[in-house]
C-alpha positions in Angstrom: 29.7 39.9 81.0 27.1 41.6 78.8 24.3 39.1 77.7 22.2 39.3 74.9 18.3 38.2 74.1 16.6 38.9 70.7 13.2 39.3 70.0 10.6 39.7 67.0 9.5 43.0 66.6 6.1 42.2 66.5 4.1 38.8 67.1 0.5 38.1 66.2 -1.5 35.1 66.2 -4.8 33.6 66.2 -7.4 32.9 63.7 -7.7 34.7 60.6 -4.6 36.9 61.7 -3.1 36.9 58.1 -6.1 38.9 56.9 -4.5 41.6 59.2 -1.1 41.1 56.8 -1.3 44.7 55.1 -2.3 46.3 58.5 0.9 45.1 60.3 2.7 46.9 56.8 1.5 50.1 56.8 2.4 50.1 60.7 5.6 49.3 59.9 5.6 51.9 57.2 6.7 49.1 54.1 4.8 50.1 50.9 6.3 47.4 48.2 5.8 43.9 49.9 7.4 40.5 48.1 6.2 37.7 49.0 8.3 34.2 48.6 5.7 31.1 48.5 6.3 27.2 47.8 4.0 26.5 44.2 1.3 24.5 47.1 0.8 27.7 49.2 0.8 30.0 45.9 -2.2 28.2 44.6 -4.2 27.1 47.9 -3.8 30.3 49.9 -1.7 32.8 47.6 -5.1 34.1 45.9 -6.6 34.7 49.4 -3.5 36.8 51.0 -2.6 38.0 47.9 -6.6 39.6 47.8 -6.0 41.0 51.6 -2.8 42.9 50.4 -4.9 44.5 47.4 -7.5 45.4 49.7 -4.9 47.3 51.8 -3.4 49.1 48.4 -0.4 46.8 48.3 0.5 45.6 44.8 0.5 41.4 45.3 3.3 40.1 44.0 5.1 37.1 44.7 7.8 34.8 43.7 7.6 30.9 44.1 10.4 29.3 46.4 11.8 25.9 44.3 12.0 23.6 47.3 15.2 23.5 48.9 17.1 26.1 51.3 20.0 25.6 49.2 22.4 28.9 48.8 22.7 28.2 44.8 18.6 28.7 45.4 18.5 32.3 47.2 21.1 33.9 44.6 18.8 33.1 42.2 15.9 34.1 44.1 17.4 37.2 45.1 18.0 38.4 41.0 14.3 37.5 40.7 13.6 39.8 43.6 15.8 43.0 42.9 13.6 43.4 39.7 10.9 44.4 41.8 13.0 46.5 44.2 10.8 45.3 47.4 11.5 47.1 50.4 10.0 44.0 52.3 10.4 40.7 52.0 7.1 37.9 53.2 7.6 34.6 54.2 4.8 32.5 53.4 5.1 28.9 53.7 6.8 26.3 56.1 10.6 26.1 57.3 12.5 26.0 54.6 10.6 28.7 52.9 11.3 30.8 56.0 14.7 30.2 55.9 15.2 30.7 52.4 13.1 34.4 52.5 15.7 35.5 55.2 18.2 34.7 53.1 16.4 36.9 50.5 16.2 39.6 53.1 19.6 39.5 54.0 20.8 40.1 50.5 18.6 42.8 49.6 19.2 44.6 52.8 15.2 44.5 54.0 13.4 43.6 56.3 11.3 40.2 56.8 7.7 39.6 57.9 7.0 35.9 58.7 3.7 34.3 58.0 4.3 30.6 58.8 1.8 28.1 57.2 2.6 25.1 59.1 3.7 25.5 63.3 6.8 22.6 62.1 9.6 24.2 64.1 10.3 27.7 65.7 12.6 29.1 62.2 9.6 32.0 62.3 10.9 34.1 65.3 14.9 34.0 64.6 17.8 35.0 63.0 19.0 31.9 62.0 18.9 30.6 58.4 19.4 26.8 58.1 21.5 26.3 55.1 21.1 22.3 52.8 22.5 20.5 50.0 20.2 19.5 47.0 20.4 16.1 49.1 18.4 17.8 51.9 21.8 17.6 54.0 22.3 20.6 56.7 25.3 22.1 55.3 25.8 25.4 57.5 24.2 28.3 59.9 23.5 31.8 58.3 22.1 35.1 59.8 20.0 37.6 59.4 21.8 41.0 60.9 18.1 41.5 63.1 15.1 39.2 63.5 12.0 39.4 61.8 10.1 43.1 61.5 7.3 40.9 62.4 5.9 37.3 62.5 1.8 36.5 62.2 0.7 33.3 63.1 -3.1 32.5 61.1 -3.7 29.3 63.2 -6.8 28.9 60.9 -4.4 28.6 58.7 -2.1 26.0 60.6 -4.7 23.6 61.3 -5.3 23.0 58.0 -2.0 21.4 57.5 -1.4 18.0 58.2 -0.8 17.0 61.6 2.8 15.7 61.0 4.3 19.2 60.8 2.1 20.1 64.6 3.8 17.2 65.8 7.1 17.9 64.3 7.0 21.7 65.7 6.3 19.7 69.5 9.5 17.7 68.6 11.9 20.4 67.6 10.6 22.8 70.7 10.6 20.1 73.4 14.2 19.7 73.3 14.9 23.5 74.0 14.7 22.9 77.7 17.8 20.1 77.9 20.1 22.3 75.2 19.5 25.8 76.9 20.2 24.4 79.8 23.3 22.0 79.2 24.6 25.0 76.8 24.6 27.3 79.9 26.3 24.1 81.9 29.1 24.2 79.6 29.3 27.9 79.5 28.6 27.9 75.7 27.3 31.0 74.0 23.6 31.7 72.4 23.2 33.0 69.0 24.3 36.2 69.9 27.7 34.7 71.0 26.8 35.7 74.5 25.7 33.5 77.3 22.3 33.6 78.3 20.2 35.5 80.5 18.0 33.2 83.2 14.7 34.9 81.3 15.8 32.7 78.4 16.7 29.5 80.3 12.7 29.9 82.3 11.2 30.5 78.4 12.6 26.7 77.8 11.1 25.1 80.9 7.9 27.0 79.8 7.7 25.7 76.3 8.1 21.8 78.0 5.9 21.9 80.9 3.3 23.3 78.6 4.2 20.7 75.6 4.0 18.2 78.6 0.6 19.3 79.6 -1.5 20.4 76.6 0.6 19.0 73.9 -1.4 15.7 72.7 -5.0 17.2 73.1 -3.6 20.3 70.9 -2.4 17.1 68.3 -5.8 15.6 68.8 -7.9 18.6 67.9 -5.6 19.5 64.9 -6.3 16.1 63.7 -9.3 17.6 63.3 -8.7 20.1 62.0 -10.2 22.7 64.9 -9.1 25.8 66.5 -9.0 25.3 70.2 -7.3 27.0 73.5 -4.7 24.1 73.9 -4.2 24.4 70.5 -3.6 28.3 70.8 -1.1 27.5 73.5 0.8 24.9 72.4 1.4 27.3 69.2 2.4 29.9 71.2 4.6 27.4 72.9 6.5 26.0 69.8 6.9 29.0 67.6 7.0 31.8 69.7 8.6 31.1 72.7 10.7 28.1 71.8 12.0 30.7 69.0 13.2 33.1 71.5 14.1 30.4 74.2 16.5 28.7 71.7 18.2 31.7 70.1 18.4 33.4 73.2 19.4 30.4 75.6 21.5 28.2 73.0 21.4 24.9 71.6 22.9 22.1 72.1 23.1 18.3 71.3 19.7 17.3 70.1 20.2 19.7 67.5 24.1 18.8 67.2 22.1 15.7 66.0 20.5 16.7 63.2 24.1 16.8 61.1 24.4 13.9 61.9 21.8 12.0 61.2 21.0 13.9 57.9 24.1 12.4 57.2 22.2 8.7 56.7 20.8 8.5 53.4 17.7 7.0 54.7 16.6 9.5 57.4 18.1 13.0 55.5 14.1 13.4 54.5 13.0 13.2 57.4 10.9 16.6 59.5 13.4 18.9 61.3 11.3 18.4 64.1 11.2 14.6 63.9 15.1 14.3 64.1 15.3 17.2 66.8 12.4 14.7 69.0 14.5 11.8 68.8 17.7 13.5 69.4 15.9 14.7 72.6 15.9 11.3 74.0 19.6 11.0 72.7 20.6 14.0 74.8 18.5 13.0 78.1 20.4 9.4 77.7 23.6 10.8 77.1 23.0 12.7 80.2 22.3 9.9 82.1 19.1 10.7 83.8 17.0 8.1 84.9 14.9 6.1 82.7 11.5 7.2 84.4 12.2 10.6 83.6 13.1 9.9 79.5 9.8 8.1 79.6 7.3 10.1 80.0 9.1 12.4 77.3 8.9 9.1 74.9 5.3 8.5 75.4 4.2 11.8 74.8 6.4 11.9 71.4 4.6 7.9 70.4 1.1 10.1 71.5 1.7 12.6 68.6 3.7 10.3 65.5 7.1 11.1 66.4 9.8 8.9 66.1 11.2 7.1 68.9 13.5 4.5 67.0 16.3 4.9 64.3 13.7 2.5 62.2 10.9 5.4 62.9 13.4 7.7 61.8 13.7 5.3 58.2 16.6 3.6 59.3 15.4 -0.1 59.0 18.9 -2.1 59.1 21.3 -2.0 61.6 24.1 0.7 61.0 27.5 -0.3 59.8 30.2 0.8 61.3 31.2 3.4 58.9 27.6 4.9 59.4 28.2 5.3 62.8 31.4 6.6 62.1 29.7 9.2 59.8 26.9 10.1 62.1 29.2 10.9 65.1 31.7 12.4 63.3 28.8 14.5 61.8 27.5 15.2 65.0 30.6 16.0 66.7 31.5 18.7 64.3 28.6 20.7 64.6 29.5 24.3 67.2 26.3 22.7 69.3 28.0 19.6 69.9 30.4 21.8 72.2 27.4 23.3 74.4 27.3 19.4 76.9 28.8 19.3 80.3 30.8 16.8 80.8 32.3 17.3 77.0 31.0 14.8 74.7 33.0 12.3 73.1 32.2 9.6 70.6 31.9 6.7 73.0 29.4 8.3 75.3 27.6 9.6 72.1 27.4 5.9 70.8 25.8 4.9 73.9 23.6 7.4 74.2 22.5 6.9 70.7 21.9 3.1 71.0 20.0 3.7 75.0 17.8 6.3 73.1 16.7 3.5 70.6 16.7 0.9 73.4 14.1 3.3 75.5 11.7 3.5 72.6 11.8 0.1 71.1 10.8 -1.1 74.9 8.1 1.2 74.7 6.6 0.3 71.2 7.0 -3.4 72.2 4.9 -2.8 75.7 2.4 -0.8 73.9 1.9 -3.6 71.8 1.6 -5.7 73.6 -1.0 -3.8 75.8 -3.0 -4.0 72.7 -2.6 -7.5 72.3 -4.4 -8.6 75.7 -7.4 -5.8 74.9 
């Protein structure tokens, strides 16, 4: 059976790599760049960009993304772009910018170069294009017909940002590992609708034994806003080779997950990432492996902010039974929710939902009270 992987065709990172924009353009032979910006990046870091294009001979122009992947959005987007008649299309912003640029791409027929602002979740190295409602509700899966021309990671640039979206880019690439894997279980296909080759499957134990090792001092020093070699790696780690891990290996519950619980009012605004962290646990629990292993996972998530809880996730009540019902049935009707082995069913997904919460309420409670007796 053939078996498919799919790759960027160019990566770069490190700091200041987005003055090396118009470089990477003229290698790739583009001469009429558009770039698509949210209104914070067009004013904090559009001038600067925009100036390095110039420099290059590259006319800056760029359109401003309105805030929601939405499809309603990229039509519009895309009549805005054709007056231009770019034969390139620039990402510059977070996740939903990404996603909403490919979908430019894909409609104008050009290529896309990525330039992530934020290191939230691995959107930057694939195909996919994560479709939502003007509710922020996941509505569908798009693609682009190739991945991006090329992706450049300024991680000057991503330290800047807050360090929520760091952490939320640990959460959404930590669960890579238990989805590749239980996808290939189950004999479910990747994004190419092929199964996956081992390379892909050891790229998602990479990504978690180095998320496991240098993922809370890379938090710590972007909390301060510094550059630093675990920072470097644990980039790497959640854009690049969580991106190719994922698409290549295949997803499965954790991520099955996020239908679902943007499905719940109070936890639809929630990060990608954050949902993805906390459907990790979810997945591990429905999987029954031991407590001592979930744990470890758990602490590191509480080290860098992510949620552990349904409350953490803005849930604060206790869920009715017709939001359970919704979030299951959510959940169960995503194509991931097929990639677990044994097949998942709403009982065990119940259960695994309510151990999941169980595992870091325990957790908060003993940290507390390990502060209490200081």
């Amino acid at each position: 059976m053939i078996k498919t992987m799919g790759f960027p065709g160019r990566y770069e990172q490190g700091p200041g790599a987005l003055q090396q924009l118009g470089r990477v353009l003229n290698d790739l032979g583009r001469s009429r760049p558009l770039v698509l910006c949210d209104e914070f990046v067009a004013l904090h870091l559009w001038p600067e960009v925009g100036a390095a294009l110039q420099v290059q001979g590259f006319e800056p122009l760029h359109i401003e993304f309105p805030g929601e992947c939405t499809r309603a959005a990229i039509a519009r987007l895309s009549e805005q772009a054709l007056i231009q008649a770019p034969d390139t299309i620039i990402a510059l912003g977070g996740g939903k910018t990404i996603d909403t640029a490919k979908g430019l791409a894909a409609n104008l027929g050009v290529p896309i170069i990525i330039c992530p602002t934020i290191a939230s979740s691995d959107a930057p190295t694939s195909r996919l294009i994560v479709l939502y409602d003007d509710e922020h509700k996941v509505v569908g899966v798009e693609f682009l017909k190739l991945n991006p021309a090329a992706v450049i990671v300024d991680t000057q640039v991503i330290v800047r940002a807050p360090a929520r979206f760091f952490a939320a880019g640990i959460g959404d690439a930590i669960s890579k590992k238990f989805e590749a894997h239980q996808c290939y279980a189950a004999g479910g296909s990747n994004s190419f609708g092929t199964p996956a080759l081992h390379t892909a499957l050891m790229l998602t134990n990479m990504v978690f034994d180095t998320l496991m090792q240098f993922g809370l001092p890379a938090y710590q020093a972007v909390c301060r806003h510094e550059v630093t070699d675990d920072v470097e790696r644990v980039i790497e780690g959640t854009v690049l080779i969580s991106g190719v891990g994922f698409e290549s290996g295949g997803l499965s519950l954790s991520h099955a997950l996020v239908r679902g619980l943007t499905a719940i009012p109070a936890m639809a605004s929630m990060l990608h990432g954050e949902l993805v962290a906390f459907g990790t646990l979810v997945q591990m629990a429905v999987e029954q492996r031991p407590v001592e292993e979930i744990e470890p996972v758990a602490r590191l998530l509480r080290a860098v902010k992510l949620p552990v809880t349904f409350s953490e996730l803005g849930q604060h009540t206790p869920f009715t039974t017709a939001q359970i019902d919704t979030l299951v049935e959510a959940t169960l009707s995503a194509a991931y929710a097929r990639n677990m082995n044994p097949p998942l069913n709403y009982q065990r997904l119940v259960e695994g939902l309510a151990a999941a919460d169980s595992i870091g309420s325990r957790l908060i409670m003993a940290e507390a009270s390990s502060s209490s007796t200081l």
